[in-house]
Biopython code that builds the backbone (N, CA, C, O; Angstrom):
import numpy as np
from Bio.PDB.StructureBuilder import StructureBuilder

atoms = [
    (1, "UNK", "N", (82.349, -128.507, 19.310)),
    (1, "UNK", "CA", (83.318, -128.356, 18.253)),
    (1, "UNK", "C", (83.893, -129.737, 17.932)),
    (1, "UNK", "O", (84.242, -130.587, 18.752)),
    (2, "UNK", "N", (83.933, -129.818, 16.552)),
    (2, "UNK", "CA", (84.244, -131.321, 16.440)),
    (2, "UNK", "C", (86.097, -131.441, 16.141)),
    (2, "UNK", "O", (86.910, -130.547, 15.905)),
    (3, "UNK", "N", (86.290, -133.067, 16.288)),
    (3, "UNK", "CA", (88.216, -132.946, 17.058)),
    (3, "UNK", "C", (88.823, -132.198, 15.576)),
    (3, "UNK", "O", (89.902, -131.644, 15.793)),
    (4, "UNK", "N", (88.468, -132.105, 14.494)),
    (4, "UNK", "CA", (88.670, -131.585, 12.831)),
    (4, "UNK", "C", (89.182, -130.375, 13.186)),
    (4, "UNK", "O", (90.315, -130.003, 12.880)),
    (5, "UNK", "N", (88.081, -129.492, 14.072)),
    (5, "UNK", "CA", (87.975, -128.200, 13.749)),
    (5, "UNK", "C", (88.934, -127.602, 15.133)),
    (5, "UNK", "O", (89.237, -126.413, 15.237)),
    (6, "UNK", "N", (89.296, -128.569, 16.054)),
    (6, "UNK", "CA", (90.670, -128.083, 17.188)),
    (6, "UNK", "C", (91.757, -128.627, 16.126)),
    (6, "UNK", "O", (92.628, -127.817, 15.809)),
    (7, "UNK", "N", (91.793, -129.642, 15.664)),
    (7, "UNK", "CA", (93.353, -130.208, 15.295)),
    (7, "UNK", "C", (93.696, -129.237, 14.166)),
    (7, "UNK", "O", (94.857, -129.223, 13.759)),
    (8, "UNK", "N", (92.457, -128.135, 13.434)),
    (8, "UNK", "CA", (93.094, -127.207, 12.481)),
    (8, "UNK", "C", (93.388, -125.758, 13.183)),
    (8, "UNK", "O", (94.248, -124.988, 12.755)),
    (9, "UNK", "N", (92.487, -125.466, 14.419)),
    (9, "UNK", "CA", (93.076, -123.950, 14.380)),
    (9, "UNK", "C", (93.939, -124.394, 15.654)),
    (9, "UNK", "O", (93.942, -123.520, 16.521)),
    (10, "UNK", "N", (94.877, -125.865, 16.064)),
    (10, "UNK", "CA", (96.095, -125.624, 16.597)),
    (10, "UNK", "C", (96.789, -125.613, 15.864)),
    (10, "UNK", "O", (97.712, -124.817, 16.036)),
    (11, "UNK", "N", (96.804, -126.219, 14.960)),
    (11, "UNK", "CA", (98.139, -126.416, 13.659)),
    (11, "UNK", "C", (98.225, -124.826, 13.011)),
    (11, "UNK", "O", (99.229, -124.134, 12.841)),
    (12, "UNK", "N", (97.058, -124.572, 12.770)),
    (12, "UNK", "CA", (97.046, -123.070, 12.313)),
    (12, "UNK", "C", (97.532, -122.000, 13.271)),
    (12, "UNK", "O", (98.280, -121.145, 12.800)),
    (13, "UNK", "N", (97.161, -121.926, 14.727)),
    (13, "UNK", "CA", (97.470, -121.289, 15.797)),
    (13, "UNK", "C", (99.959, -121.610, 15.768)),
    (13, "UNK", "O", (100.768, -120.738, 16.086)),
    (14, "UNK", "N", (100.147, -122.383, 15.514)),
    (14, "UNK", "CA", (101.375, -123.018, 15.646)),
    (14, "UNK", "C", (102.281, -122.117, 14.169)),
    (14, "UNK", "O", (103.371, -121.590, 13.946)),
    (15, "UNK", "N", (101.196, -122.350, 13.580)),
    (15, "UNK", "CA", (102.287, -122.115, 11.772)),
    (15, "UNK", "C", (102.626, -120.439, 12.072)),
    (15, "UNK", "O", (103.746, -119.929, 12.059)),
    (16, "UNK", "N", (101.067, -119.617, 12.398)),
    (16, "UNK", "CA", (101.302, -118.923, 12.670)),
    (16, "UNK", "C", (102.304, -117.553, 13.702)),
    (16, "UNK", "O", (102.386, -116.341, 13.500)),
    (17, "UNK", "N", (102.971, -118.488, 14.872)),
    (17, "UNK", "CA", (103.118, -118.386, 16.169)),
    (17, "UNK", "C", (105.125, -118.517, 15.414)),
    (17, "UNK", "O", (106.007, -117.659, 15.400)),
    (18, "UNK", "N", (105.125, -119.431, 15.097)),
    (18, "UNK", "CA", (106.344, -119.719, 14.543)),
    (18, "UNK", "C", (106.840, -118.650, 13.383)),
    (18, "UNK", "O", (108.052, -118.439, 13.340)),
    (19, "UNK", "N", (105.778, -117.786, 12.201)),
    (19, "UNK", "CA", (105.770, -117.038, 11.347)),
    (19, "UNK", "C", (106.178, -115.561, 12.289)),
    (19, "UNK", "O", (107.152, -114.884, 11.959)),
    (20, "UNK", "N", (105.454, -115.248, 13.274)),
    (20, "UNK", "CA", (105.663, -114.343, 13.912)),
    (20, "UNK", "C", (106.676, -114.045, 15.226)),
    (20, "UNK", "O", (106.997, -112.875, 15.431)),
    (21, "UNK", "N", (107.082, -114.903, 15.944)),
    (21, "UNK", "CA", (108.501, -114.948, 16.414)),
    (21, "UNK", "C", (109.453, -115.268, 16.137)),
    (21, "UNK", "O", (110.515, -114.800, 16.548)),
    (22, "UNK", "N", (109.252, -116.468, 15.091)),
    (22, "UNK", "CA", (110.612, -116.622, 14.279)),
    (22, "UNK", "C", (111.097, -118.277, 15.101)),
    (22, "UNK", "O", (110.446, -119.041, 15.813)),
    (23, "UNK", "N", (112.290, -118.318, 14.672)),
    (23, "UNK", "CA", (112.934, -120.294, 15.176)),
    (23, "UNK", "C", (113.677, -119.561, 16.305)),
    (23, "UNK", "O", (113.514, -118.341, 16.306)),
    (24, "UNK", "N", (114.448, -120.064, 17.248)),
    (24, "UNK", "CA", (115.402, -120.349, 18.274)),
    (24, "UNK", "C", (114.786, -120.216, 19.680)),
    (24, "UNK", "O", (115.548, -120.194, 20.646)),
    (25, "UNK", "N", (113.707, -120.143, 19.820)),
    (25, "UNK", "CA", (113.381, -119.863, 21.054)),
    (25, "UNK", "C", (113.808, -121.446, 21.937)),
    (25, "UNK", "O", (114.329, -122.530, 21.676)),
    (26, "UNK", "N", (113.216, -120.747, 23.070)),
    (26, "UNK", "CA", (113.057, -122.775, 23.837)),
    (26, "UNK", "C", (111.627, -122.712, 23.786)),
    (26, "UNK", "O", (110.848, -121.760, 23.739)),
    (27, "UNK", "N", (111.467, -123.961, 23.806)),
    (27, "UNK", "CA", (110.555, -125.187, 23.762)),
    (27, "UNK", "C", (109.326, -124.277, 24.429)),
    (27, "UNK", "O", (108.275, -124.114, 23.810)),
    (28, "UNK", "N", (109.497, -123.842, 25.423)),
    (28, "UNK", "CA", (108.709, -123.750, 26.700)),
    (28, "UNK", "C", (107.921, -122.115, 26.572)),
    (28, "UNK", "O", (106.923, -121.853, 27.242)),
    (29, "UNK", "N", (108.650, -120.961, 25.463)),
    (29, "UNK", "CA", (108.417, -119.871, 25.078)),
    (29, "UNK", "C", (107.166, -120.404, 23.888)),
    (29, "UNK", "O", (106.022, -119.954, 23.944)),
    (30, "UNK", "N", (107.515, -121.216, 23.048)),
    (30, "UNK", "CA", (106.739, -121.171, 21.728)),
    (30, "UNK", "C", (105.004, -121.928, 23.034)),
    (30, "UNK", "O", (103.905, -121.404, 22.851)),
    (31, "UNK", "N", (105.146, -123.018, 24.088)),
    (31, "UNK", "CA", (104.249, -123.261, 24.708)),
    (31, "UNK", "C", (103.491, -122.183, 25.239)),
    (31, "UNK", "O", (102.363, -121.926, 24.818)),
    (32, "UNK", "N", (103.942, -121.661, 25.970)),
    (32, "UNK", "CA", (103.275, -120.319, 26.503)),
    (32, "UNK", "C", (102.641, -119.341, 25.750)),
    (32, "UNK", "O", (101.968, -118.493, 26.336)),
    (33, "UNK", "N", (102.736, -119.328, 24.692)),
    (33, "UNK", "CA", (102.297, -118.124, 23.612)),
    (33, "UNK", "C", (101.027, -119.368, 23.301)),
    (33, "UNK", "O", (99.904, -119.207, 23.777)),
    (34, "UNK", "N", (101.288, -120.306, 22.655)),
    (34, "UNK", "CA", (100.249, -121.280, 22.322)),
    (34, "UNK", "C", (99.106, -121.485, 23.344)),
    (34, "UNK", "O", (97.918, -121.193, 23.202)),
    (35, "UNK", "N", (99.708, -122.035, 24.379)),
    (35, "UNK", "CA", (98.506, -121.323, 25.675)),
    (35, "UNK", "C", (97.506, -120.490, 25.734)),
    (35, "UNK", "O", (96.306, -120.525, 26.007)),
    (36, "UNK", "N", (98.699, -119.340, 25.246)),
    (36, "UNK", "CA", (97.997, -118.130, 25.414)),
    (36, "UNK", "C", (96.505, -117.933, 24.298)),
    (36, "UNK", "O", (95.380, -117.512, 24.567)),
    (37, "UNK", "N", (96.926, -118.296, 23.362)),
    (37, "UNK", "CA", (96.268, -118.128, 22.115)),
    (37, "UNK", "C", (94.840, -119.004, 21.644)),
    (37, "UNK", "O", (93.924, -118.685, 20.886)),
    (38, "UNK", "N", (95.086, -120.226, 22.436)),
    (38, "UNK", "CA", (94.335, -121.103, 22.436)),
    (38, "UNK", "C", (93.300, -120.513, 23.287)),
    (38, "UNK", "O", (92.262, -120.061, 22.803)),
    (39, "UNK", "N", (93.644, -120.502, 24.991)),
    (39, "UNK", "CA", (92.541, -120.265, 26.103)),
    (39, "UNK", "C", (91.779, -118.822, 25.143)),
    (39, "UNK", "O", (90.617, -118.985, 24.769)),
    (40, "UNK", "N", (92.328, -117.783, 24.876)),
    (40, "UNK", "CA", (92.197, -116.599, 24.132)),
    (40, "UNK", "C", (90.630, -116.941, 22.585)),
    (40, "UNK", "O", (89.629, -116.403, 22.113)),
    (41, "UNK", "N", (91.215, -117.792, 22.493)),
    (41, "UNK", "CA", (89.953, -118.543, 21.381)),
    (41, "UNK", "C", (88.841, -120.004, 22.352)),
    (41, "UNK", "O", (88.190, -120.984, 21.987)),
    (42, "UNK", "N", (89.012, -119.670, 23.027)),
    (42, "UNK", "CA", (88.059, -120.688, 23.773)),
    (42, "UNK", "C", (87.863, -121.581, 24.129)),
    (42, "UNK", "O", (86.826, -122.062, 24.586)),
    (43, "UNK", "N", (89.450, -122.224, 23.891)),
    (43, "UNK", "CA", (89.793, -123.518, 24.109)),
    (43, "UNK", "C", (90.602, -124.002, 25.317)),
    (43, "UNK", "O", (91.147, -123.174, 26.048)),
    (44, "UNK", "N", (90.701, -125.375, 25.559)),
    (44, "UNK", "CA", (91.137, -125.269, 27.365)),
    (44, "UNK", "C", (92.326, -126.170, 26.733)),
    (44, "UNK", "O", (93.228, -126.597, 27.454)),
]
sb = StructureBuilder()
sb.init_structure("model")
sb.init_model(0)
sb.init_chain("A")
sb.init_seg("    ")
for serial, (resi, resn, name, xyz) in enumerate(atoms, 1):
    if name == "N":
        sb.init_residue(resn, " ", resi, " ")
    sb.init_atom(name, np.array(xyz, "f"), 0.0, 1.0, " ", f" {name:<3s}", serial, name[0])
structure = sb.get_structure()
């Protein structure tokens, strides 16, 4: 996979993640979901 096609479905993985829980969390909640979502699509 070339670095194009990670640097769009994290940014995309993120816009999304933020659309669906919403602002105020901590730092460390919005990480963990991103984690999650990433390993979940095949990425380390």
């Amino acid at each position: 996979m070339h670095e194009n096609d990670i640097s769009y479905k994290i940014i995309g993985a993120t816009i999304e993640i933020h659309k669906n829980i919403g602002p105020g969390l901590l730092e460390s909640a919005y990480e963990n979901v991103l984690a999650f979502d990433l390993k979940r699509w095949g990425l380390k």
